[in-house]
PDB file of N, CA, C and O in Angstrom:
ATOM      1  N   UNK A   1     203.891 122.365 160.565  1.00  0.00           N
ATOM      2  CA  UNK A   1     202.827 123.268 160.186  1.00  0.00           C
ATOM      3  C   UNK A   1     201.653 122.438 159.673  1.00  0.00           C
ATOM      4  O   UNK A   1     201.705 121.563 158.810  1.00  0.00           O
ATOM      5  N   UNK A   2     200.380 122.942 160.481  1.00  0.00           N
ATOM      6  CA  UNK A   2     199.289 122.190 159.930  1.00  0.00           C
ATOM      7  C   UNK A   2     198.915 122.125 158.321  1.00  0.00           C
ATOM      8  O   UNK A   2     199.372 123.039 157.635  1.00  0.00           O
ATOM      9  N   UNK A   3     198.234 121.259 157.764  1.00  0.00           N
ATOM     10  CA  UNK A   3     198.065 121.507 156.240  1.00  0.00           C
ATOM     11  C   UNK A   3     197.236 122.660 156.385  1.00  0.00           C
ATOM     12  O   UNK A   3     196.731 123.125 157.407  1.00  0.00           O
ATOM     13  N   UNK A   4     197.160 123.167 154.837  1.00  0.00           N
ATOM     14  CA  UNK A   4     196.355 124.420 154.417  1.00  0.00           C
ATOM     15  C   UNK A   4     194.562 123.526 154.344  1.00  0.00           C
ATOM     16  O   UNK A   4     194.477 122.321 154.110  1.00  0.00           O
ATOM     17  N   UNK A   5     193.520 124.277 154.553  1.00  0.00           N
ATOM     18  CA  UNK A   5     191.866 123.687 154.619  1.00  0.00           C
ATOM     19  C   UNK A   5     192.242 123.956 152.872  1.00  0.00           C
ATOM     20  O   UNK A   5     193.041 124.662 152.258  1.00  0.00           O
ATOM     21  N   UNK A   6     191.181 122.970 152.511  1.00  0.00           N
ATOM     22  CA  UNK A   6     191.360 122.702 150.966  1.00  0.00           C
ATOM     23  C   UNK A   6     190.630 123.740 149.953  1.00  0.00           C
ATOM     24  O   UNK A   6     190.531 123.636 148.730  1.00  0.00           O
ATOM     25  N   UNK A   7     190.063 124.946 150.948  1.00  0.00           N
ATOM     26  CA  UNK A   7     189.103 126.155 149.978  1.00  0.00           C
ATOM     27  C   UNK A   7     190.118 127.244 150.640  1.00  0.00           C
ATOM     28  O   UNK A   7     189.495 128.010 151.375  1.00  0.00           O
ATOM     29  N   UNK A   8     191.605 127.537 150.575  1.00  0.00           N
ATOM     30  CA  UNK A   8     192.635 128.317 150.796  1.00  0.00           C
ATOM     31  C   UNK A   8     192.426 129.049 149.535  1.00  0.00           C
ATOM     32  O   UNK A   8     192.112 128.400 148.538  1.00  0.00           O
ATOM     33  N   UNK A   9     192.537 130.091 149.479  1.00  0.00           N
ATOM     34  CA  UNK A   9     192.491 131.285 147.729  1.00  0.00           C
ATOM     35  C   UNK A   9     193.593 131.470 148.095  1.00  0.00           C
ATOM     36  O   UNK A   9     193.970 131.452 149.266  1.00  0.00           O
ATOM     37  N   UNK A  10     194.300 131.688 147.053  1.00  0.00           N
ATOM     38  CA  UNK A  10     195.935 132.339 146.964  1.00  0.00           C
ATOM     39  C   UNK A  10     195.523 133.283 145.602  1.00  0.00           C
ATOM     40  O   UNK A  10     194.805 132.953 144.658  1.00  0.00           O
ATOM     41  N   UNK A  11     196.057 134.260 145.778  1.00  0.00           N
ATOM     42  CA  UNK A  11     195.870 135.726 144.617  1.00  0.00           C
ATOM     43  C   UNK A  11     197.577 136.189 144.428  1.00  0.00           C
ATOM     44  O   UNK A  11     198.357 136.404 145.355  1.00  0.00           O
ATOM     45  N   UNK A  12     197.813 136.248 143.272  1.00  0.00           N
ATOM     46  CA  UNK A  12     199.424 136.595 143.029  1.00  0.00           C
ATOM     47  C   UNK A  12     199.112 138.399 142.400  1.00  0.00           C
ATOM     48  O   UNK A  12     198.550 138.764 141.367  1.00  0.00           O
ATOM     49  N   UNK A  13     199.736 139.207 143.503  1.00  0.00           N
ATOM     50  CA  UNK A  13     199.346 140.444 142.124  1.00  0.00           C
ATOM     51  C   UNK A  13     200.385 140.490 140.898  1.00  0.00           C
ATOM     52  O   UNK A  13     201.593 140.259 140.829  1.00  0.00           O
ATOM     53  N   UNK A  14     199.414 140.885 139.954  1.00  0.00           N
ATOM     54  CA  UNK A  14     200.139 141.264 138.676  1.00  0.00           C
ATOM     55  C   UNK A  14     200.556 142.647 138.034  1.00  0.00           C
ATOM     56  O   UNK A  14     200.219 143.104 136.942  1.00  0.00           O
ATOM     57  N   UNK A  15     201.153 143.042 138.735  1.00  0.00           N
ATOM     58  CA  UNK A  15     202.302 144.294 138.667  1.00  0.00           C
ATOM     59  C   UNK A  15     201.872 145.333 137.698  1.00  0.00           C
ATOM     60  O   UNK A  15     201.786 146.558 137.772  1.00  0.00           O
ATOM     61  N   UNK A  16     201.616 144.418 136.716  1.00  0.00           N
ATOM     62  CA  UNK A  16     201.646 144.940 135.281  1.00  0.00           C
ATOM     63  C   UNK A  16     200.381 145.285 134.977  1.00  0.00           C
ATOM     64  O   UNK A  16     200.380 146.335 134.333  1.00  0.00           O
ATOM     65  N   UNK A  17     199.077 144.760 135.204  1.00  0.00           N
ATOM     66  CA  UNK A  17     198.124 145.420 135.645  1.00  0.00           C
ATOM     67  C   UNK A  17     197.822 146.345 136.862  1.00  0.00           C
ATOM     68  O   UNK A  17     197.007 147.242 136.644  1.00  0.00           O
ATOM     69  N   UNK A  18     198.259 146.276 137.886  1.00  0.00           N
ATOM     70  CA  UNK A  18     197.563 146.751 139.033  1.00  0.00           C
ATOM     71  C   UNK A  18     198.173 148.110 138.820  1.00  0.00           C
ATOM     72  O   UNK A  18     198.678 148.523 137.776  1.00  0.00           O
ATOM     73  N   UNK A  19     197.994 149.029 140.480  1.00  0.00           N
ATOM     74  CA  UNK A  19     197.730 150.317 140.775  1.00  0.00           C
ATOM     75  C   UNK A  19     197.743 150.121 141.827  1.00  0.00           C
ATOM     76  O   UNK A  19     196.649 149.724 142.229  1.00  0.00           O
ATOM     77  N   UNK A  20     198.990 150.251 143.068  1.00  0.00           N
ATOM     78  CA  UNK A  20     198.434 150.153 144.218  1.00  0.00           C
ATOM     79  C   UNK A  20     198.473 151.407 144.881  1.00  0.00           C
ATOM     80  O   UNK A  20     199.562 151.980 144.837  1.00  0.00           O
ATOM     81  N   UNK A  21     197.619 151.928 145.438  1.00  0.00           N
ATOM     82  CA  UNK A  21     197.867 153.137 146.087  1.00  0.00           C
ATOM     83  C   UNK A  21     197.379 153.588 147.310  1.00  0.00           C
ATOM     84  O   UNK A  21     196.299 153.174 147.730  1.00  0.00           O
ATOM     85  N   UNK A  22     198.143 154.500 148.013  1.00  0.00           N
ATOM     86  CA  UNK A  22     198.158 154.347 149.255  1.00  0.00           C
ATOM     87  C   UNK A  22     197.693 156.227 149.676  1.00  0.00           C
ATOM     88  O   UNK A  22     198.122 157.043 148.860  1.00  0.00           O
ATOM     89  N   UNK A  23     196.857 156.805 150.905  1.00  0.00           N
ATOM     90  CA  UNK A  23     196.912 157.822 150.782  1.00  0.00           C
ATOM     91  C   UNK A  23     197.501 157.833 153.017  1.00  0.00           C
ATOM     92  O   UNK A  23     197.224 157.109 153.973  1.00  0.00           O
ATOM     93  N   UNK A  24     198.131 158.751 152.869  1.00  0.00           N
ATOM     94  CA  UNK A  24     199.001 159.202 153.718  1.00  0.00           C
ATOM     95  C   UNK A  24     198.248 160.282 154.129  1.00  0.00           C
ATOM     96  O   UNK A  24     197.954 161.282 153.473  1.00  0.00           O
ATOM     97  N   UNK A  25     197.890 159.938 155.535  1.00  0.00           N
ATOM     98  CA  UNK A  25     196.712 161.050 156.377  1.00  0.00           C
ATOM     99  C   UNK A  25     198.016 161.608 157.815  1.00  0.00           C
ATOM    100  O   UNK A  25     198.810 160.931 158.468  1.00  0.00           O
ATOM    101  N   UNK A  26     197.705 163.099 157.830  1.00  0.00           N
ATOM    102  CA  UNK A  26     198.298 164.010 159.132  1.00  0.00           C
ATOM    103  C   UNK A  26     197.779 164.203 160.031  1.00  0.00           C
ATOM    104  O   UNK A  26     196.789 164.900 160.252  1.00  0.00           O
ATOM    105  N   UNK A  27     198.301 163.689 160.572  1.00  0.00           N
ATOM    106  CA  UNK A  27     197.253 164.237 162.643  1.00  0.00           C
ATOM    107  C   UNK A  27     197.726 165.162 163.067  1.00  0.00           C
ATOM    108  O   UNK A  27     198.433 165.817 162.302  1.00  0.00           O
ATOM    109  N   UNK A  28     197.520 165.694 164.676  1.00  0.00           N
ATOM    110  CA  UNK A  28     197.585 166.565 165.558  1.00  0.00           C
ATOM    111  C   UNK A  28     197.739 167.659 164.847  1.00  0.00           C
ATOM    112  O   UNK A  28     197.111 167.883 163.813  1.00  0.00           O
ATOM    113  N   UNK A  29     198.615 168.441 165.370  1.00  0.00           N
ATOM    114  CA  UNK A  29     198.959 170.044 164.821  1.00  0.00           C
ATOM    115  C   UNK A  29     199.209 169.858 163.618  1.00  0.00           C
ATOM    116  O   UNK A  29     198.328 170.376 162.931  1.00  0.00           O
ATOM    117  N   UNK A  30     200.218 169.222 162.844  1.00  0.00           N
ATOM    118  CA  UNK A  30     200.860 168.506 161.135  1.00  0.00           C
ATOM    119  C   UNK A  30     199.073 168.892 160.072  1.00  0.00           C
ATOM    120  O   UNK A  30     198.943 169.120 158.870  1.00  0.00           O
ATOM    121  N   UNK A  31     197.951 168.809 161.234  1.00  0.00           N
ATOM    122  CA  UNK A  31     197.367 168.801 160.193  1.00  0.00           C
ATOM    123  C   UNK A  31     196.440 169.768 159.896  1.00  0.00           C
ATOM    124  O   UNK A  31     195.528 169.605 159.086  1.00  0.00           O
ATOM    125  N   UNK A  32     196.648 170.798 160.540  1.00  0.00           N
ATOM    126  CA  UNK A  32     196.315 171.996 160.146  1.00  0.00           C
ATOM    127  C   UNK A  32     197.056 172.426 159.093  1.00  0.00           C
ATOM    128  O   UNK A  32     196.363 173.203 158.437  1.00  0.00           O
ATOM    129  N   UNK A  33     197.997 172.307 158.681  1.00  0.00           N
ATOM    130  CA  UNK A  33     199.285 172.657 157.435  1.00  0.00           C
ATOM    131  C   UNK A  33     199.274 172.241 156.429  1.00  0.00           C
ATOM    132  O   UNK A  33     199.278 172.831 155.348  1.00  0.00           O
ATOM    133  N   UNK A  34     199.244 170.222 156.856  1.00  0.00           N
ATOM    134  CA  UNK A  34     199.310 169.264 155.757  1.00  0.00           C
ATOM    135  C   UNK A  34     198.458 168.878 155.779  1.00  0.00           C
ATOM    136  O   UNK A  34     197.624 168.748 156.675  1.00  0.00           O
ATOM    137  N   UNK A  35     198.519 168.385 153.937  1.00  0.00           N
ATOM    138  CA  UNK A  35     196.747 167.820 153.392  1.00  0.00           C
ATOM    139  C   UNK A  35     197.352 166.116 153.335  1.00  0.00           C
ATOM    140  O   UNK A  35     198.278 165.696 154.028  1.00  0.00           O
ATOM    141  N   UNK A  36     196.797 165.547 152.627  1.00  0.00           N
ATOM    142  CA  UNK A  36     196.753 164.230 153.004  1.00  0.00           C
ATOM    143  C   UNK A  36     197.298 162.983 151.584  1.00  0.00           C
ATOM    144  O   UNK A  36     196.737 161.945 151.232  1.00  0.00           O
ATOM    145  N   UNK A  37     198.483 163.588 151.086  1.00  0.00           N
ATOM    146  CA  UNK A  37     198.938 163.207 150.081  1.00  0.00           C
ATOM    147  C   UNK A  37     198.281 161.884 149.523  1.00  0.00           C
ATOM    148  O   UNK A  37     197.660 161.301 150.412  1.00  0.00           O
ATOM    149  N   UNK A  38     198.239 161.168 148.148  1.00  0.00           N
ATOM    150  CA  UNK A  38     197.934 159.720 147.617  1.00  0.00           C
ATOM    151  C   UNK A  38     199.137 159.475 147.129  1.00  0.00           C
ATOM    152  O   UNK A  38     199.919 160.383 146.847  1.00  0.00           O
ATOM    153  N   UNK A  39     199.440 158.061 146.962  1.00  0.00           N
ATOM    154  CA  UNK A  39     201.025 157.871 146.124  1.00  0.00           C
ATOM    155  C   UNK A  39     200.088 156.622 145.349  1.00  0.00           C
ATOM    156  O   UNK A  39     199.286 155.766 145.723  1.00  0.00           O
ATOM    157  N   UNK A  40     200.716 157.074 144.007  1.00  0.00           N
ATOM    158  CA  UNK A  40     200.514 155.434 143.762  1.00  0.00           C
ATOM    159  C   UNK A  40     202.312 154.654 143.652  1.00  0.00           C
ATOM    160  O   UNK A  40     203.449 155.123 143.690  1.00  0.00           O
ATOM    161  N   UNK A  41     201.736 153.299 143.507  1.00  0.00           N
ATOM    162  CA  UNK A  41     202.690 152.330 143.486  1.00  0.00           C
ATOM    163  C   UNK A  41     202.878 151.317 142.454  1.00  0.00           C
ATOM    164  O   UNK A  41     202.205 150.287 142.510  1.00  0.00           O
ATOM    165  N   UNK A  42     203.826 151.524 141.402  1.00  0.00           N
ATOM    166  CA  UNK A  42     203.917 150.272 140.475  1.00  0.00           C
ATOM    167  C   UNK A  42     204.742 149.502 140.181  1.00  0.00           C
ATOM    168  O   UNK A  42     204.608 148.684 139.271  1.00  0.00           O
ATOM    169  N   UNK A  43     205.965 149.646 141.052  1.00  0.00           N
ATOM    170  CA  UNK A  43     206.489 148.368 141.418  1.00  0.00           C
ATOM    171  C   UNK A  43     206.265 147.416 142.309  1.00  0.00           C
ATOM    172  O   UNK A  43     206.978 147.449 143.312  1.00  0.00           O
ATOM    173  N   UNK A  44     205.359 146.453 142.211  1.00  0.00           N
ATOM    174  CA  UNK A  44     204.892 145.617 143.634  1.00  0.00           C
ATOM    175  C   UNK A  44     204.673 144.509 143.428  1.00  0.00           C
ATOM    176  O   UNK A  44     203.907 144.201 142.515  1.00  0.00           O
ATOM    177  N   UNK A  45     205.248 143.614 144.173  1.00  0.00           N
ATOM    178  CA  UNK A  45     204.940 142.177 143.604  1.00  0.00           C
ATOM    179  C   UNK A  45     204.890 141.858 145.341  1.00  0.00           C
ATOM    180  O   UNK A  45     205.491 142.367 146.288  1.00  0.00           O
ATOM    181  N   UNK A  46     203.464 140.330 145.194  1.00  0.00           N
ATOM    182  CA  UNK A  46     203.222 140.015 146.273  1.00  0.00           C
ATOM    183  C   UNK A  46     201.847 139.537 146.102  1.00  0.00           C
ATOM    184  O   UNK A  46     201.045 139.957 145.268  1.00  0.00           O
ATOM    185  N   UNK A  47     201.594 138.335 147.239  1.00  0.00           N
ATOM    186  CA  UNK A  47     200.099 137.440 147.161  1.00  0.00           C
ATOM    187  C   UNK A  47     199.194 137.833 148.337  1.00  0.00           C
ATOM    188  O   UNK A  47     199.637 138.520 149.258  1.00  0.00           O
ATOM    189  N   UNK A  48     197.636 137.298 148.297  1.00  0.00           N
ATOM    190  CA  UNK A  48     197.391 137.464 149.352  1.00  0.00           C
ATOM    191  C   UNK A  48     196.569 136.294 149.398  1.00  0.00           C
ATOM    192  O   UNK A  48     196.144 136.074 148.264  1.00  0.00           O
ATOM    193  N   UNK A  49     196.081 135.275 150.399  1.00  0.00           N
ATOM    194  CA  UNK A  49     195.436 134.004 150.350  1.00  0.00           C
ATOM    195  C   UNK A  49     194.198 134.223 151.942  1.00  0.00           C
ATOM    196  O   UNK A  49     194.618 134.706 152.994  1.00  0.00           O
ATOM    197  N   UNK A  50     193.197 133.907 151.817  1.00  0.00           N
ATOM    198  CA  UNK A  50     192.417 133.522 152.991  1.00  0.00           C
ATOM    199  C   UNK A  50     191.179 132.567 152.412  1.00  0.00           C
ATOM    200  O   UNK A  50     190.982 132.480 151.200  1.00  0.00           O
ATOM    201  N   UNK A  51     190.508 131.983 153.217  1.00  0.00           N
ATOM    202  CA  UNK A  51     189.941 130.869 153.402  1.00  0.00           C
ATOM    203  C   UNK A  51     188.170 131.803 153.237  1.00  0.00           C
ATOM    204  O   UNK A  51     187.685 132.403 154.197  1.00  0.00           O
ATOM    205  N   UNK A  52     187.700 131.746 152.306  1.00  0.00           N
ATOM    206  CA  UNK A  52     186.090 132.628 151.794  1.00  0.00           C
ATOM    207  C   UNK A  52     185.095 132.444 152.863  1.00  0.00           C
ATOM    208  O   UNK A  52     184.828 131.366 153.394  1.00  0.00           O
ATOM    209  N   UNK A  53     184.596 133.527 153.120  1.00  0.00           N
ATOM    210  CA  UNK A  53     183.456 133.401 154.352  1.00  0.00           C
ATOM    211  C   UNK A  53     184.080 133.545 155.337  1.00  0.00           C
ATOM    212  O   UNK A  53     183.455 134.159 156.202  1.00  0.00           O
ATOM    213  N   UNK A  54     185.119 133.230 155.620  1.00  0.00           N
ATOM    214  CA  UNK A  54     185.500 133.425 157.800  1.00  0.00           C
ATOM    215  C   UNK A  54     187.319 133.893 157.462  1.00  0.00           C
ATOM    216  O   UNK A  54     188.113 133.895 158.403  1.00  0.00           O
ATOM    217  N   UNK A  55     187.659 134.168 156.388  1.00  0.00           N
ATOM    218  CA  UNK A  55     188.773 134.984 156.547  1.00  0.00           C
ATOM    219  C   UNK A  55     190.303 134.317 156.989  1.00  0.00           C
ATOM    220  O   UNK A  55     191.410 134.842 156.866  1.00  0.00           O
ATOM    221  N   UNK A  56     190.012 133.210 157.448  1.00  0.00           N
ATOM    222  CA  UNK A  56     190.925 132.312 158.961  1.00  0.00           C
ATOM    223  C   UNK A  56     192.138 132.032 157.296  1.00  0.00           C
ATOM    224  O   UNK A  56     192.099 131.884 156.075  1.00  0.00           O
ATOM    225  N   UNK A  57     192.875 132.102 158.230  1.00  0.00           N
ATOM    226  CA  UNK A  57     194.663 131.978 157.273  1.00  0.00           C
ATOM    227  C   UNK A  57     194.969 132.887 156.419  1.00  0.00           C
ATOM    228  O   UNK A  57     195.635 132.787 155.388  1.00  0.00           O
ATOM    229  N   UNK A  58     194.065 134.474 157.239  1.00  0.00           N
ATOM    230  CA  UNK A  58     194.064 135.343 155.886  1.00  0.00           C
ATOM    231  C   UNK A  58     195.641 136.216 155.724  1.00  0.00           C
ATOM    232  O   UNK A  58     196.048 136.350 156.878  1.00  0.00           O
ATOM    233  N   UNK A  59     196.764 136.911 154.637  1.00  0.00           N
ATOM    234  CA  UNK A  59     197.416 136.871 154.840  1.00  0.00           C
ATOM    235  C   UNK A  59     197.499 138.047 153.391  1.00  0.00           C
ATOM    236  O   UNK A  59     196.844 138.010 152.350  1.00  0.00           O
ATOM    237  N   UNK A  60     198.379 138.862 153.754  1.00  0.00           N
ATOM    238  CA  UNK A  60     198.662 139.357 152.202  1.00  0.00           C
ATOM    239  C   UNK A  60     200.438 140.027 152.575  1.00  0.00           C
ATOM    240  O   UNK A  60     200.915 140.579 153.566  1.00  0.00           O
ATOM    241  N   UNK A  61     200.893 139.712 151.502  1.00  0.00           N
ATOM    242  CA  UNK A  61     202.527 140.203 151.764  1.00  0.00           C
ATOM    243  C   UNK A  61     202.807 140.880 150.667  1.00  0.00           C
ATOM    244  O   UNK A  61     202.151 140.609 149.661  1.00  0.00           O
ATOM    245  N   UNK A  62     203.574 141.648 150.617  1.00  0.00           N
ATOM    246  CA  UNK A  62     203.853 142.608 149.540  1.00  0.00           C
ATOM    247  C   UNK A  62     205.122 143.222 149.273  1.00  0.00           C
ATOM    248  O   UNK A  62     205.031 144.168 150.055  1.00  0.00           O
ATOM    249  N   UNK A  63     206.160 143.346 148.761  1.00  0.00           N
ATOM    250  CA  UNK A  63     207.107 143.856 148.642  1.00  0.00           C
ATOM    251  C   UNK A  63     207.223 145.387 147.413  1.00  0.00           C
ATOM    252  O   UNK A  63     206.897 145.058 146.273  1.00  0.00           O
ATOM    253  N   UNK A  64     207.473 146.316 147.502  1.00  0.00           N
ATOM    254  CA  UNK A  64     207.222 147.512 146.991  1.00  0.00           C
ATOM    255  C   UNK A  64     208.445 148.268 146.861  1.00  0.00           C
ATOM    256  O   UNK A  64     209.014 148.671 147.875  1.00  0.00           O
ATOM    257  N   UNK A  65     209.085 148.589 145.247  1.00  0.00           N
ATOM    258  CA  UNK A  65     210.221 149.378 145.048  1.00  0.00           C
ATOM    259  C   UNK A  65     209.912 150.820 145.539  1.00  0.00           C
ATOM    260  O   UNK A  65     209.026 151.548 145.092  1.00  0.00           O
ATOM    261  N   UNK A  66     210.741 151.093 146.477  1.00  0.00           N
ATOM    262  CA  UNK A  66     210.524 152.313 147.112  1.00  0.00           C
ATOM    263  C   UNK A  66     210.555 153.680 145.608  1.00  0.00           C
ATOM    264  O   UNK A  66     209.989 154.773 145.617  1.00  0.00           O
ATOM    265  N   UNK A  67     211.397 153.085 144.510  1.00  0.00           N
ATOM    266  CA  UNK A  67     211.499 154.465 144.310  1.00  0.00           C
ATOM    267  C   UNK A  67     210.866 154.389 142.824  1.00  0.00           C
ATOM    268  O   UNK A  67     211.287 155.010 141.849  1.00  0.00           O
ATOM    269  N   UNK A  68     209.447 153.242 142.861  1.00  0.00           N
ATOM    270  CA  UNK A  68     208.428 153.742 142.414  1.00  0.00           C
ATOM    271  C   UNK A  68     207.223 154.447 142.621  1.00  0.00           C
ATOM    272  O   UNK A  68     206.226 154.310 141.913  1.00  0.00           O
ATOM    273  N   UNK A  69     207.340 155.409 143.858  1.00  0.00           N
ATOM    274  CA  UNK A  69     206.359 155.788 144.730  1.00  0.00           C
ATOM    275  C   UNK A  69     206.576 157.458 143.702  1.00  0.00           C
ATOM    276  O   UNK A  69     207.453 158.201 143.260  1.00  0.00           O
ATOM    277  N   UNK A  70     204.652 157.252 143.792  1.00  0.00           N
ATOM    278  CA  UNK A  70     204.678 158.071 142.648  1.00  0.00           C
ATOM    279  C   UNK A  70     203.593 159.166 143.302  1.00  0.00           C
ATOM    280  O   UNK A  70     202.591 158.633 143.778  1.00  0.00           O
ATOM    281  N   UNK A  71     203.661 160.665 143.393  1.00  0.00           N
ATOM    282  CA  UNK A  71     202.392 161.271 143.727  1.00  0.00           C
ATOM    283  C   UNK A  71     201.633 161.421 143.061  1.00  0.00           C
ATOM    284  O   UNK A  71     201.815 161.904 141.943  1.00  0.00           O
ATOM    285  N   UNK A  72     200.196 160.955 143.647  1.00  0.00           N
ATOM    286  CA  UNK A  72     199.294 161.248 142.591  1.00  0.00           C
ATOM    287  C   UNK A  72     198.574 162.506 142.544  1.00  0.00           C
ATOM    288  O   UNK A  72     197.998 162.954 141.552  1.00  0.00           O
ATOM    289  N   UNK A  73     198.639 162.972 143.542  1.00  0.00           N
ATOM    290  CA  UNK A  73     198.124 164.940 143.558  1.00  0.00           C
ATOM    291  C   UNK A  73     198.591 165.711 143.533  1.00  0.00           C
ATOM    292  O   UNK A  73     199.798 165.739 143.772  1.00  0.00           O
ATOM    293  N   UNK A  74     197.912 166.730 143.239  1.00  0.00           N
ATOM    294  CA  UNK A  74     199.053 167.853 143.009  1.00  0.00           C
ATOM    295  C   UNK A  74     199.046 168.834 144.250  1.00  0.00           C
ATOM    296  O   UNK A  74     198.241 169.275 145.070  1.00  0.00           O
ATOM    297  N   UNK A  75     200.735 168.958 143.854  1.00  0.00           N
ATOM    298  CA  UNK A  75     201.496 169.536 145.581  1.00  0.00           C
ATOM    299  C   UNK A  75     202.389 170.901 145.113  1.00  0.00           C
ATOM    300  O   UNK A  75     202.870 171.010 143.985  1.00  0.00           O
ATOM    301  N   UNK A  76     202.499 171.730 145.980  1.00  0.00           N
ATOM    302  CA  UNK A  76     202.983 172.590 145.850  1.00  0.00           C
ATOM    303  C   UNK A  76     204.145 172.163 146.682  1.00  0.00           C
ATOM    304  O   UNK A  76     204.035 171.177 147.411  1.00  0.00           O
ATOM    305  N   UNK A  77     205.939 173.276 146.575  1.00  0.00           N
ATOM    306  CA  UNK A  77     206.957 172.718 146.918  1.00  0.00           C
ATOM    307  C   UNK A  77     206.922 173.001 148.426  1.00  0.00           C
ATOM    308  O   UNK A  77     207.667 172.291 149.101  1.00  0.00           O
ATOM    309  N   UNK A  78     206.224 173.865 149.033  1.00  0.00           N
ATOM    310  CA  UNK A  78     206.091 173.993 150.469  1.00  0.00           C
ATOM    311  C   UNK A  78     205.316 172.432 151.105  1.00  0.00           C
ATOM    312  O   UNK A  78     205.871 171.982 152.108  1.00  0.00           O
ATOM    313  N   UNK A  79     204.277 171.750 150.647  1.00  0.00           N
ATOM    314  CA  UNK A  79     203.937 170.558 150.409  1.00  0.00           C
ATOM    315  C   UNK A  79     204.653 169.929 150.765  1.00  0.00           C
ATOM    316  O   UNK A  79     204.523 168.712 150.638  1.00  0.00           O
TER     317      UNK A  79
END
């Protein structure tokens, strides 16, 4: 593996601060019915690194406890 260019950013998230959240959109017919839920996420640990200005070695990985998935709107039980 080639070396890393020497202006590589590496970012570690910090769990314990962050908020990651994700919103979950319905197509075709699903979305006449369903609205478009947000979850947040606070179990997540994971980096992301790319090279500033041109992006090149850009990369982000993430691992996420499924059963911290949290809704953030409010849903009715037909929802």
């Amino acid at each position: 593996m080639p070396n890393p260019p020497s202006n590589l950013r590496y970012y570690t998230i910090d769990a314990a601060a962050s908020l990651f959240t994700v919103q979950a959109f319905a197509s075709g017919i699903a979305a006449v019915v369903a609205h478009s839920p947000k979850f947040g996420i606070r179990d997540v640990v994971g980096h992301a690194q790319f090279v500033p200005e041109s992006m090149r070695q850009a990369s982000v990985e993430l691992t996420i406890g499924v059963a911290s998935l949290e809704i953030m709107d409010e849903v009715t039980k037909t929802d």
